[in-house]
Residue, then its C-alpha position, 0 to 999 in steps of 0.5 A: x500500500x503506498x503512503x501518500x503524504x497530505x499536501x494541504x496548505x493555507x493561506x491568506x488574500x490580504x491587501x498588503x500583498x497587493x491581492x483582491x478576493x475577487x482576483x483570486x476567485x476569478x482566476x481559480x475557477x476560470x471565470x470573469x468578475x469585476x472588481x467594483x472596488x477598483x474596477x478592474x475586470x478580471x477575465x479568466x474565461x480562457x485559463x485551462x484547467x478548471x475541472x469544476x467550480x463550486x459554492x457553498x453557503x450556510x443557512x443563514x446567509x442573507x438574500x442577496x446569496x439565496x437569490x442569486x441568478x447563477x454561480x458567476x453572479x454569486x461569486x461576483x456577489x459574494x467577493x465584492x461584498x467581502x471586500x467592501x466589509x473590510x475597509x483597512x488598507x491590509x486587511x485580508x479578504x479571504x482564506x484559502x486552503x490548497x489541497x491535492x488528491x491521491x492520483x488514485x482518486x477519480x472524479x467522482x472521488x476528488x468531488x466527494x473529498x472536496x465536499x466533505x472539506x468545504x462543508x466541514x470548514x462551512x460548518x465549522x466557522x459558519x462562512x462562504x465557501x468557494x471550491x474549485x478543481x484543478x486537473x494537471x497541466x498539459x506540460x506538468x506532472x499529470x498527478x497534480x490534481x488538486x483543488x482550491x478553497x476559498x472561503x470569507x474571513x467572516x460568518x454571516x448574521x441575520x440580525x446584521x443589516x448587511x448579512x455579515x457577522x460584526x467580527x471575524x472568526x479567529x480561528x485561523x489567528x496566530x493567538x498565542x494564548x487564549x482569552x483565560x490567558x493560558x498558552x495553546x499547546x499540541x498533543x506533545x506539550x509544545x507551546x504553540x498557536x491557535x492557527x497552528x491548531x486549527x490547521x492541524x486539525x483540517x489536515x487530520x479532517x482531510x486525511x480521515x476523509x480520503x482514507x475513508x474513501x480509499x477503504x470504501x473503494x479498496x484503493x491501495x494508498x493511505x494518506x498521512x497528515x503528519x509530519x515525519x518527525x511526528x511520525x518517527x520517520x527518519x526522512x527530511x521533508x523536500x520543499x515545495x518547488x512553486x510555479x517557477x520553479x516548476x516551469x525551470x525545471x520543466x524545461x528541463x533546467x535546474x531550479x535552486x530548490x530543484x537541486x535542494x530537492x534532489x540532495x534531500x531525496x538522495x539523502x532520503x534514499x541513503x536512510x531508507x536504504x539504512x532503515x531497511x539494512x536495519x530492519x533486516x538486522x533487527x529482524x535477523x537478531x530477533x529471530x536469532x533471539x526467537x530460535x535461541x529462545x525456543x531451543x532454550x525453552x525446549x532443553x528447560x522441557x526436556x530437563x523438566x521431564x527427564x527429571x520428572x520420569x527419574x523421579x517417577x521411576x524412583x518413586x515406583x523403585x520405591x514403592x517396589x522396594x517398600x512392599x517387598x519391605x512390608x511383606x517380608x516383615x509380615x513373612x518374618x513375623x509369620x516363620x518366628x512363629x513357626x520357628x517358636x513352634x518347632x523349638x517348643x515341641x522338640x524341647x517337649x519332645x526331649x523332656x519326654x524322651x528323657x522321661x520315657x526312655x529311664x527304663x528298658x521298657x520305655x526305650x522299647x516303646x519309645x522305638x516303636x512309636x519313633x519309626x524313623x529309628x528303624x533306619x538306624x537299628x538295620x546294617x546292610x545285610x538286613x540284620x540288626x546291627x550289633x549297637x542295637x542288639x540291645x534295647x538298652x542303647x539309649x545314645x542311638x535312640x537320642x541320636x535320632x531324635x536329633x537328627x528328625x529335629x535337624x531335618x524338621x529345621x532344615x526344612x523350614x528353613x528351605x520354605x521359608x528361603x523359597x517364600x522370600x523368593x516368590x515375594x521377590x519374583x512377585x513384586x520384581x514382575x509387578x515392578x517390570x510391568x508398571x515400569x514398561x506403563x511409566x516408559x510407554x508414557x514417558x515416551x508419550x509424553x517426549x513424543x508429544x513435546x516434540x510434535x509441540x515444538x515441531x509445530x511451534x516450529x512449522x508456525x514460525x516457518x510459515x510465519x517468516x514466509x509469510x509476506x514480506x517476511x518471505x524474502x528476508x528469511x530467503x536473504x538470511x537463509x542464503x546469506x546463511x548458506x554463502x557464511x557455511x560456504x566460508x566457515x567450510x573453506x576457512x576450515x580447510x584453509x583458514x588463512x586463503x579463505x579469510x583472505x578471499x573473504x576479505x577481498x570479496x568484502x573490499x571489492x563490494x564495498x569499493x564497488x558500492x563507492x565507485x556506484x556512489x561515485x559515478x552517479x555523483x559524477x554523471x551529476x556534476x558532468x551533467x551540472x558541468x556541461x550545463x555550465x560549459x554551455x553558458x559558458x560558452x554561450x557568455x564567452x561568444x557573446x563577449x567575443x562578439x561584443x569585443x569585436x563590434x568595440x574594435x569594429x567601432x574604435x577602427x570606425x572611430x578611428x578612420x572617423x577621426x583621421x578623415x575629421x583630422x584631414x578636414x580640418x586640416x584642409x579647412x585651416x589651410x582654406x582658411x590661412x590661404x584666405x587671410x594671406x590673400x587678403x594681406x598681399x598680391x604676391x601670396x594670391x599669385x601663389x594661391x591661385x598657382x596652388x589652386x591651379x595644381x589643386 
């Protein structure tokens, strides 16, 4: 979208600068009116260029605005009266306001913008007003379309015997200060005028306007009243040419404000080429901020979650290991009994042994309860062995009383170490299945801040591709690739390679100067053949009015020696007169010289 930058500008018809309102609303709308102050016609009907006219009164104009014939008629009417209202020799008779349109505006357009501005400035200060549009000129610039808008410096009042109000609107004044006496200030705190103000606000008025209408049409521009300080655009402000400006350098001359013009847009190019090497920059710093940002973000995640999942599968060694803690101490718990048991009996079992085994008879008995003791009393042929040959044997009877005790220790023993492994392999199985839950959700959750970040990624991607983003991200991925390009070659030959870099970077910045400088030198050729032919223009024309002095002096010169000769010949004439008159013998010899003569 273009920026259009407002050309709306004021100005004011006083007497002082020798000018009439009705001079000037002739000459803007191509019309003839007579001045019936001074009397002086002033006829336009010819001027070219006059698009369309128009005037704009308020409600309470007085009739002899409403019943005019015509718009010629009014505006004879109207100007002549606001120049007999004012009777001061430097009085002003009318403001005018300058306002140029976007060359995108048609016709329709222009017209609706200058009827939103002059009735706005009829409302707003209740006067006449007087528009008229210009279309470019056949030599000039055809985007010159503007208008102007003249408009009395006094609103009208019924009550008043002639139509005027009694004083003029002071909006337009170059009041410091306000009737309370307080200074006018801008939106910045600045000290400054009432005029200054009002004007700002009409270009703000005008500006609105025209972008309303460009919205509505769909038109790429938009238009700007402010300055460019006031904007915070780093670019100087050319000025304005003017009509003679315009004329010398539509003739294809240079004007002083021409060259002023120029130096200020190359100026203006050199900082907007710096803004948007800037631009670029900034860009480039900020998406290197973005990517370090991100990549900083995504290894605080994934140190986040690695700490979480180690704490998750401490928690479940944990748990696993206080289970088996717990069950192992109900385990004890239960074999402490069963150990307590097995003690108490067998120490039973030894009372009763050596209770029942005092006498031969209860050592008999006592063997055939015990069957475990027929193992014992039998050798290998069958036979019963010699040590118990006799019943009497009592140490071979407590031998196997202690060996069953042994046996039924042993026993437990081994329950009890196999019951402690199936409580192990139990809670090792339990702890292997909710450990490959916790890894599949753990790879789950990575997998997920992956496709986040991968995502976030695309985003940014699509982001910088995006606009004019676009062509930056090709510009930093090329210029990326050229310096990979150069870290490689400077790795396998650092000094050769930083050396090509540094030529390389040498001869683009002599290349950029020695651009420079051509282009300011085709200037100066072109400003030097320029000169050269006044020059030479001025050099001929003294050598030709030297040489018409010398033709003159020469004349002069045979011109004196011609006068001298005469005169001689007088004063001889003369001489030979006088000497007749004094003797005979002097006329004998004149008339002998009058005779060769």
């Amino acid at each position: 979208m273009r920026s259009y930058e407002l050309h709306a500008t004021a100005k004011q018809v006083a007497r002082s600068s020798g000018r009439s309102s009705v001079a000037a609303a002739a000459y803007r709308s191509g019309t003839c009116l007579e001045d019936e102050r001074t009397g002086i016609v002033h006829d336009y009907t010819k001027k070219q260029g006059v698009e369309h006219s128009q005037i704009y009164i308020p409600d309470n104009a007085p009739v002899w605005a409403k019943n005019a014939k015509d718009s010629t008629a009014l505006r004879s009417k109207l100007w002549n009266a606001s120049e007999e209202k004012e009777n001061r020799s430097n009085s002003t008779t009318a403001h005018e306001l300058e306002v140029a349109f976007p060359s995108e505006f048609n016709l329709m357009q222009r017209r609706e913008t200058g009827d939103a501005i002059s009735r706005e400035i009829m409302r707003r200060y209740n006067v006449a007003v007087d528009i008229s549009y210009h279309v470019p000129n056949k030599s000039g610039d055809e985007r010159n379309f503007h208008s102007h808008i003249l408009f009395t410096t006094r609103g009208f009042d019924e009550k008043s015997k002639d139509g005027w109000a009694r004083t003029k609107f002071r909006d337009l004044s170059k009041d410091a200060k306000d009737i309370n006496g307080n200074p006018y200030l801008d939106d910045e705190g600045n000290k400054t005028t009432r005029g200054k103000l009002e004007i700002l606000s009409l270009r703000e008025f005008t500006a609105n306007e025209m972008n309303r209408i460009a919205e509505r049409e769909k038109l790429k521009v938009h238009t700007e009243h402010l300055s460019f300080e006031k904007r915070g655009v780093n670019r100087e402000p050319t000025q304005h040419l003017g009509a003679n400006a315009s004329q010398i350098e539509r003739e294809g001359k240079q004007s002083e404000r021409g060259d002023i013009n120029r130096a200020i847009r190359a100026a203006n190019d050199n900082l907007r080429l710096f803004d948007e090497l800037r631009k670029k920059a900034e860009y480039h710093i900020s998406q290197r901020q973005k990517t370090k940002e991100a990549f900083e973000k995504r290894q605080a995640e994934q140190k986040d979650l690695a700490a979480l999942h180690k704490k998750q599968r401490e928690d479940l060694q944990a748990q696993k290991e206080k289970l088996i803690k717990q069950r192992l101490n109900e385990l004890k718990d239960r074999n402490r009994s069963k150990w307590a048991d097995i003690y108490r009996r067998q120490e039973q079992e030894n009372n009763n042994f050596e209770q029942s085994t005092g006498s031969a008879f209860g050592r008999l008995r006592y063997f055939i309860k015990n069957k475990e003791c027929l193992t014992a009393v039998y050798d290998e042929k069958g036979h019963l062995s010699d040590a118990f040959k006799s019943v009497l044997n009592r140490d071979l009877l407590a031998q196997c009383l202690k060996n069953r005790h042994e046996n039924e220790r042993k026993n437990l023993a081994v329950n009890v170490s196999d019951e402690k492994k199936r409580v192990y392999n139990q809670f090792n199985a339990e702890y292997l299945e909710q450990l490959e839950v916790l890894k599949a959700h753990q790879h789950d959750d990575r997998h997920i801040m992956k496709v986040r970040h991968s995502d976030d990624s695309l985003r940014r991607a699509e982001d910088v591709a995006s606009g004019k983003a676009k062509e930056e991200f090709d510009a930093q991925k090329k210029a990326q690739e050229v310096q990979e390009a150069f870290n490689k070659k400077a790795q396998e030959k650092p000094p050769e390679a930083k050396k090509e870099f540094n030529k390389r970077r040498e001869f683009r910045v002599f290349r950029d100067y020695k651009e420079q400088r051509e282009r300011t030198s085709n200037d100066n050729r072109e400003r030097d053949s320029g000169l050269n032919n006044e020059f030479t223009v001025f050099r001929d024309m003294k050598e030709r009015r030297e040489q018409s002095v010398n033709n003159n002096q020469q004349k002069n010169s045979g011109i004196k020696k011609e006068f001298n000769v005469f005169r001689k010949m007088k004063e001889g004439r003369e001489s030979e007169k006088n000497r007749d008159k004094g003797g005979g013998g002097f006329a004998n010899r004149n008339t002998d010289i009058g005779r060769q003569i």
